[in-house]
N, C-alpha and C positions, 0 to 999 in steps of 0.2 A: 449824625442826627438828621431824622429827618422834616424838612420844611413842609409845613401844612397853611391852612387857612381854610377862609369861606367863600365860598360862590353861588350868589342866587339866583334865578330862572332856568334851571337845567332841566326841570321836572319832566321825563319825557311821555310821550300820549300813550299808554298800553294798546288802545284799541286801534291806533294810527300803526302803530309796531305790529300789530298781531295780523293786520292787513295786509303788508307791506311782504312782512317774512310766507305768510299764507299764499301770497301771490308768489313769489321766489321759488319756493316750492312746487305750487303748480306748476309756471314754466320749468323750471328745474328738470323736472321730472322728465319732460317732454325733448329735452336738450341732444341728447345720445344717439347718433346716426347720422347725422347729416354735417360731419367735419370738414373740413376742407384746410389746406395749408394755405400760407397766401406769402407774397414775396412782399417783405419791408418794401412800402415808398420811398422813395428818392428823400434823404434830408433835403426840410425849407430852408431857404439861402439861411435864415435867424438860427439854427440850429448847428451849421456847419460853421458857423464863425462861433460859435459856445468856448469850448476847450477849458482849462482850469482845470480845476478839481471840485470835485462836488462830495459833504460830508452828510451823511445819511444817518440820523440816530433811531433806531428800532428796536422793533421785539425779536428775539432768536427765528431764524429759519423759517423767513416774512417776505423777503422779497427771492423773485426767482434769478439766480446766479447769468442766466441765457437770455434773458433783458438786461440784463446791469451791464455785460460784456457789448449786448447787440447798442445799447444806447451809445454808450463809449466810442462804437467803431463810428455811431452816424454823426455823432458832435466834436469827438477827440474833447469830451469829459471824463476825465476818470473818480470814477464814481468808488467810495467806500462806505462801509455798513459798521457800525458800531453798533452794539443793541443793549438794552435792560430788561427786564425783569418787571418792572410794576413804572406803572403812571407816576407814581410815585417819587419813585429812582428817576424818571425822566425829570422831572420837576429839578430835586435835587440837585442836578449833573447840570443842568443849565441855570438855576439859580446861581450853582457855584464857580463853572465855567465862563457863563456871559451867555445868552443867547447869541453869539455870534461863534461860539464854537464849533456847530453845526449848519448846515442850509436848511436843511429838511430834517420834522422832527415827527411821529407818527402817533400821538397821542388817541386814547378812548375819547369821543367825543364830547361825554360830560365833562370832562378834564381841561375843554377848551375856554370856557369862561373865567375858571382863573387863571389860565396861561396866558390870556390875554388881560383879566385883571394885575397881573404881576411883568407885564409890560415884557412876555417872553416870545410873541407871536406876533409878523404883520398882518395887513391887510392882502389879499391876494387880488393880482391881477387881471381881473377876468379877460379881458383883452391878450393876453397869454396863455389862455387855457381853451382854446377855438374847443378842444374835443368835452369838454363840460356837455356840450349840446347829449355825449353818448350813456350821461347816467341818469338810471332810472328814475322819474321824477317824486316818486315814494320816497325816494335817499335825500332827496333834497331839502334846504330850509327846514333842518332843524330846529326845536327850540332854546336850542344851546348855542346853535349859530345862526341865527336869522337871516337869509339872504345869502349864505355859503361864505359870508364877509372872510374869514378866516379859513376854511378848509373844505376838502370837498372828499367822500369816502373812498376807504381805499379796500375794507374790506368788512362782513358783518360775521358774527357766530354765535357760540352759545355754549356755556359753562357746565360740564359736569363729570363724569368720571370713569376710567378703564381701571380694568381688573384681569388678572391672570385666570384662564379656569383649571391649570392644570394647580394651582396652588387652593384657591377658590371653588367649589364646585356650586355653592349655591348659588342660582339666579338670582342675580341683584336688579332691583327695578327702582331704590329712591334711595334718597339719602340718608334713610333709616338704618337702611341696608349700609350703605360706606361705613357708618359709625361702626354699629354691630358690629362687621368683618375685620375692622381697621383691630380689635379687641384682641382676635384670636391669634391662638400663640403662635400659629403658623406665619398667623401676616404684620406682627404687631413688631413694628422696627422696621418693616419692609413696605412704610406707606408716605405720601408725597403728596405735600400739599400745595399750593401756587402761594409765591411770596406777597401777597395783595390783604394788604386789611380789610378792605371791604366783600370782597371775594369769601377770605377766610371765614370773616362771620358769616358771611352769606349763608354758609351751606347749617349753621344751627338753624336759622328766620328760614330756611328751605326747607329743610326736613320738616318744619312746624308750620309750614305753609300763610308763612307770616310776612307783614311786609318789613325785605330786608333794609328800606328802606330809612327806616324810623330811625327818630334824634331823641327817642327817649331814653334817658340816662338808666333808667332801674332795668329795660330791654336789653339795653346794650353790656350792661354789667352781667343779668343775667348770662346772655351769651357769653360772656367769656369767661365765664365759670362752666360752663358747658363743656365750652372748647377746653379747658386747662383738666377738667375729671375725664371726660368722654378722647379725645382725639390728639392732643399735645402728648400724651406716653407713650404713644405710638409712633406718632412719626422717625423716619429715618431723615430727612427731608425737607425743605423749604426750594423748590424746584417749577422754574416756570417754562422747562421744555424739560420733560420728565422723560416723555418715551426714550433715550438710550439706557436711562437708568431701569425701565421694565424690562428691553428687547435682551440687556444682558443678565436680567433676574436679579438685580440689586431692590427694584420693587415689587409689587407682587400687587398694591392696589395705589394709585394717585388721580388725585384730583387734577383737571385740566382742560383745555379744551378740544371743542370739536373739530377743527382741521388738525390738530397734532396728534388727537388719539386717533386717524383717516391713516397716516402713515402705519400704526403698528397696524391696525387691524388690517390692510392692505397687505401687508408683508407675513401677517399670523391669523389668517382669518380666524383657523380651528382654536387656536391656544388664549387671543382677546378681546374682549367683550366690552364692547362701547353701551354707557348707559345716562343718555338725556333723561336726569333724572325726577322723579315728583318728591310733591305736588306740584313744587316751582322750581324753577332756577333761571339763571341770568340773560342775559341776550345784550350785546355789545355791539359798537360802532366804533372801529379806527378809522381814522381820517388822514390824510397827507396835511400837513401843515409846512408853512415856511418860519422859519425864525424870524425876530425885528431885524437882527444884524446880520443875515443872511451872508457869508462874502461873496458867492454867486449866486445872486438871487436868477438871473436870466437863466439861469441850469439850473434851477429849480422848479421855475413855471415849467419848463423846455422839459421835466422829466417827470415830472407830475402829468402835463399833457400828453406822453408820449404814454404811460401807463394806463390813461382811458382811451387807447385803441384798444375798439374787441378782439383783435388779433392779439396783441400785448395782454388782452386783461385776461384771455382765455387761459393763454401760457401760465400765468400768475395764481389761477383759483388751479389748475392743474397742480402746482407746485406745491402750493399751501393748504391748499383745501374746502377755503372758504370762500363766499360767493362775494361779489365785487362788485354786484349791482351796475356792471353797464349792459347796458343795450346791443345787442347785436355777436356779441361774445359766442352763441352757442352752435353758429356752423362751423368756430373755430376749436370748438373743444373735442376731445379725443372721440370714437367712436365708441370708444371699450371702458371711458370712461369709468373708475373704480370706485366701491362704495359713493353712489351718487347721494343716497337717501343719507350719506352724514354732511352733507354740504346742502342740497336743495330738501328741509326739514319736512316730513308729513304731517299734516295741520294737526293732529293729536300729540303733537311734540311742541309746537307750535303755541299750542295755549298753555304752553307750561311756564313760557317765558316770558323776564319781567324786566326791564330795562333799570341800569341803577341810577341813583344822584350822584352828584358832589355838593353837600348840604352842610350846615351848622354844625352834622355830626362827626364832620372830616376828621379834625383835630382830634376827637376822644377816640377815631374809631383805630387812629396812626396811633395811638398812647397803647389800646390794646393789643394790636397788632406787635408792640415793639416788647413787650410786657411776657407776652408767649413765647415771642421769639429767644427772650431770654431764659424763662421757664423751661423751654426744651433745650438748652444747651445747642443752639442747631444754629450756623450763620444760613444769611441771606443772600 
């Protein structure tokens, strides 16, 4: 079962967001040509006396394997990645574990006010974080975290959906389109949706260019009559790293995001079609966080700070896809850099997206979300 509740002031500023990612983009763009490698600094004496072990809770195929290793040689920490699935699941797994199960735990930023409401999150050290100084000042001081009190980003993107064209042939441009396609006989059993209640509804209040926002109960219901006639028959799926299940043709259309759909389409340009889709859709913030009961917390600051070098953060948007908002990152990124425009977004993609809450309607939105899940006969 899963554990929910409420969290108030997460509301976050659209026009502050649409600024923020608008500038992203423009540099972004500008990033390609001017790489350079650079040699790891010497570990500071606080770093080379680290060692332990350091337990890392995440999302699938998040952090880069060639930092994890390089950290390890410079501390003699050995670092491990467990991952989930939804905010949600995180919640859960340390609700039931103890916040002390983990050091480091990688939450959506609206997600941060109850995890600190439920006593799952400390305060962080800024005095152990010297390279804070390297992220972008747009990223900072949230209103979900005022003052970076608890977390500081670790990576930004944006919700929407691949498709095969060799199964697919028509251009899909919204979410109208997902539905529609999701129908046909060809692709219906072969579509994949992200295990996220709010997500899931999202893409009804999206396609209707509504805000997915809302805690009104007859909206919410609506929506999940939508989802259970229109998109639940179809699914094969409840999947929140999809692409192996496209690259081997087990799906043919899923919902996901924009650095994971970067990998297929990098590997298939001709065959898959990335589509940031209208009128809206979502725009997210993870953050690094520490647990209350951290067992290494000193290799936690130590590895959080080591991830805002732009040497480190460049390696990391290379890997994953999505942009990490430090400063100084872009003489370190590739020359040849691939599919840039799905990482650094062109501002007509840009006003599409709508950042979410964790509201009053948490609780109803987990009730639908588990309600479907049951409807499709499909685990999580």
């Amino acid at each position: 079962m899963r554990q929910h509740g409420r969290s108030t002031e997460t509301t976050l500023d659209r026009r502050r967001f649409l600024a923020l990612a608008a500038a992203g983009a423009a540099a972004g763009l500008g990033f390609a040509g001017c790489t350079r490698d650079a040699e790891e600094p010497a570990p500071a004496p606080s770093e080379g006396a680290l060692g332990g072990a350091l337990r890392v809770f995440s999302w699938e195929e998040y952090e880069n394997p060639a930092n994890l290793e390089a950290f390890g040689e410079r501390t003699g920490v050995e670092v491990t990645v467990d991952t989930y699935a939804s905010n949600e699941e995180a919640l859960e797994v340390l609700e039931r574990d103890g916040p002390g199960a983990y050091d480091i735990v990688v939450p959506t930023g609206i997600f941060i006010p109850l995890m600190v409401e439920r006593d799952l999150l400390r305060p962080l050290d800024k005095a152990k974080l010297p390279n804070l100084r390297n992220v972008d000042p747009a990223f900072l001081d949230q209103p979900w975290d005022p003052g970076n009190r608890h977390g500081v980003v670790k990576a930004w993107g944006a919700t929407g959906f691949l498709y095969d064209t060799t199964v697919i042939a028509e251009e899909l441009t919204d979410w109208a389109g997902f539905f529609r396609t999701a129908s046909l006989p060809e692709v219906s059993g072969r579509v994949s949706a992200l295990p996220d209640p709010s997500s899931l509804l999202g893409t009804v209040f999206w396609r209707q260019g509504e805000d997915w926002n809302t805690t009104d109960e007859a909206l919410l219901a609506a929506a999940e009559q939508v989802l259970r006639d229109e998109l639940v028959p179809h699914l094969g799926a409840f999947d929140d790293y999809p692409i192996e299940g496209l690259l081997d043709g087990t799906y043919a259309l899923c919902q996901t995001f924009s650095g994971d759909a970067r990998t297929a389409v990098i590997e298939f340009p001709e065959r898959y079609r990335w589509v940031l889709p209208g009128p809206l859709t979502e725009l997210w913030i993870d953050n690094w966080t520490i647990t209350a009961d951290a067992p290494n917390a000193d290799a936690a600051h130590a590895f959080i700070d080591y991830m805002l070098r732009p040497n480190v953060s460049a390696r990391e948007l290379d890997f994953h896809g999505y942009s990490t908002a430090v400063l100084g990152m872009d003489e370190f990124l590739p020359i040849d850099l691939q599919a840039g425009d799905m990482i650094f977004l062109p501002p007509e993609q840009v006003e599409r997206l709508v950042a979410g809450e964790v509201n009053e309607s948490q609780e109803r939105r987990v009730e639908i979300f588990d309600a479907l899940v049951a409807a499709s006969g499909l685990e999580t």
